[in-house]
C-alpha positions as CSV (number, residue, x, y, z in Angstrom):
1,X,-19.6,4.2,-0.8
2,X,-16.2,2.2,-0.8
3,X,-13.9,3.9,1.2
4,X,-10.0,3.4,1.7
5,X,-8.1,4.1,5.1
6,X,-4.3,3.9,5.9
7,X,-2.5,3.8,8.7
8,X,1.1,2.8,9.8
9,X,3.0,5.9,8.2
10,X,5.2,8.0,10.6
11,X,9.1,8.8,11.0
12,X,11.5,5.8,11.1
13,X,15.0,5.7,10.9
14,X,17.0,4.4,8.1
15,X,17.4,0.7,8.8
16,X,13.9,0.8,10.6
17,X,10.8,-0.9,9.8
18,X,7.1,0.1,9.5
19,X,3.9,-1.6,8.7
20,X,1.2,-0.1,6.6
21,X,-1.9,-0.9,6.8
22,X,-5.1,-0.3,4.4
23,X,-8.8,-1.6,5.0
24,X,-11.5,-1.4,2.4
25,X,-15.1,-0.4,3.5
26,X,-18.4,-0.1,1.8
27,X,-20.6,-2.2,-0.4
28,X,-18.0,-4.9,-1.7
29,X,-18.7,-8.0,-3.0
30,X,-15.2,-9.2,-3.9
31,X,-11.8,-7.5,-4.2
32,X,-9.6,-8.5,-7.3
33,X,-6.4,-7.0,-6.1
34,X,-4.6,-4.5,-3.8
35,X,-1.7,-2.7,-3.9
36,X,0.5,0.1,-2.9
37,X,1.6,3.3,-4.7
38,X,4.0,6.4,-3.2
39,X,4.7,9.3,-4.4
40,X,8.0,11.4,-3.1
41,X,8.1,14.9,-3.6
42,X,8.7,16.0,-7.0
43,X,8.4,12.3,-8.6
44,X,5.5,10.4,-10.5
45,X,3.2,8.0,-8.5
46,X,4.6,4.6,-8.5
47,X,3.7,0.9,-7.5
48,X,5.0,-0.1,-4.8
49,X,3.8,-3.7,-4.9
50,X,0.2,-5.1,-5.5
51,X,-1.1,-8.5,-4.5
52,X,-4.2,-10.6,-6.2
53,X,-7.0,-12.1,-4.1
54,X,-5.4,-15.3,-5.1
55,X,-2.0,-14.0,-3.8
56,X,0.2,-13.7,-7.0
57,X,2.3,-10.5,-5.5
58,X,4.4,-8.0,-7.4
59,X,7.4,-5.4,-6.2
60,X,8.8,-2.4,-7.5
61,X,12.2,-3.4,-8.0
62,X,13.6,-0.6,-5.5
63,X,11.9,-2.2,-2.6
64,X,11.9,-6.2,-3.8
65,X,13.7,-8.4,-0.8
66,X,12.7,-5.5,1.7
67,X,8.7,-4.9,1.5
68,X,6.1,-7.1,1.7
69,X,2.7,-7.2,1.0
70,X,0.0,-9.4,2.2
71,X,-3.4,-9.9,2.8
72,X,-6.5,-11.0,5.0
73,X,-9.1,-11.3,2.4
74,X,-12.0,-11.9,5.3
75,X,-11.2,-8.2,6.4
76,X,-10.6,-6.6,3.3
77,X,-7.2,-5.4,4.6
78,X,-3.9,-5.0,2.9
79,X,-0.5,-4.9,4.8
80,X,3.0,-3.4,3.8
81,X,5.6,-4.4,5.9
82,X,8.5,-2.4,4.9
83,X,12.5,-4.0,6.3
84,X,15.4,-1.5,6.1
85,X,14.5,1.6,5.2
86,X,16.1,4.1,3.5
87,X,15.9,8.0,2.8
88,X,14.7,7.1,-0.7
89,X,11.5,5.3,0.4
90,X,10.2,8.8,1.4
91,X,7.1,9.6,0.4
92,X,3.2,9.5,0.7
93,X,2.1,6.0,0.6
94,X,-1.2,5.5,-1.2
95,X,-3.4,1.9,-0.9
96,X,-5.7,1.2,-4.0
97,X,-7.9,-1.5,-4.5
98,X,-9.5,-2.9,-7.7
99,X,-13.6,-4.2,-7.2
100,X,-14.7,-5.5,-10.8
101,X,-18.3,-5.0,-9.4
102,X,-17.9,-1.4,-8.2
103,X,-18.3,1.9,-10.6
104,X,-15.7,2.7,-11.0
105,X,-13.8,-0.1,-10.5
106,X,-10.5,1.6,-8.7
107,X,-10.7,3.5,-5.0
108,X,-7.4,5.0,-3.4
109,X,-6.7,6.1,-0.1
110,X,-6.2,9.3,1.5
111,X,-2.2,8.6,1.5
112,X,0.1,8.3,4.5
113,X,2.8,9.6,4.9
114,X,6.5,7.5,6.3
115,X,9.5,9.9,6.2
116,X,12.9,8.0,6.4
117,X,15.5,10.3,8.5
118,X,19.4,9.5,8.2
């Protein structure tokens, strides 16, 4: 069974930092890509950023020049470092990861959750 685990979410400042961090476990073979989704209360899911085992990234354009993902493809771990924070980046982060050889082929996290106070 491939299983998803964050950690890194708590209460930050605005201005603060944070780190996320996501590690796959279970019968994988290869990981295509990982990424990041958060959902705020009474909004849509949305991408955060997502990062390709052969590191070709991509950001939401709300967090671009502030997050950044990255990986360590020998652990099967994604990171989100997250730079200056702001109220809006509230929400319940969620890690996904995409294994062509899995059924199906998508897993998410439980979510955790980083709360920006002002």
């Amino acid at each position: 069974q491939v299983q998803l685990v964050e950690s890194g979410g708590g209460l930050v400042q605005h201005g603060g930092s944070l780190r996320l961090s996501c590690v796959v476990s279970g019968s994988i073979f290869s990981i295509h890509a990982m990424g990041w989704y958060r959902q705020a209360p009474g909004k849509q899911r949305e991408l955060v950023a997502a990062i390709t085992r052969n590191g070709n990234t991509n950001y939401a354009d709300s967090v671009k020049d502030r997050f950044t993902i990255s990986r360590d493809n020998a652990k099967n771990t994604v990171y989100l470092r997250m730079n200056s924070l702001k109220f809006e980046d509230t929400a319940v982060y969620y890690c996904n990861a995409d294994i062509p050889s899995a059924w199906p082929r998508n897993f998410w996290g439980q979510g955790t959750q980083v709360t920006v106070s002002s």
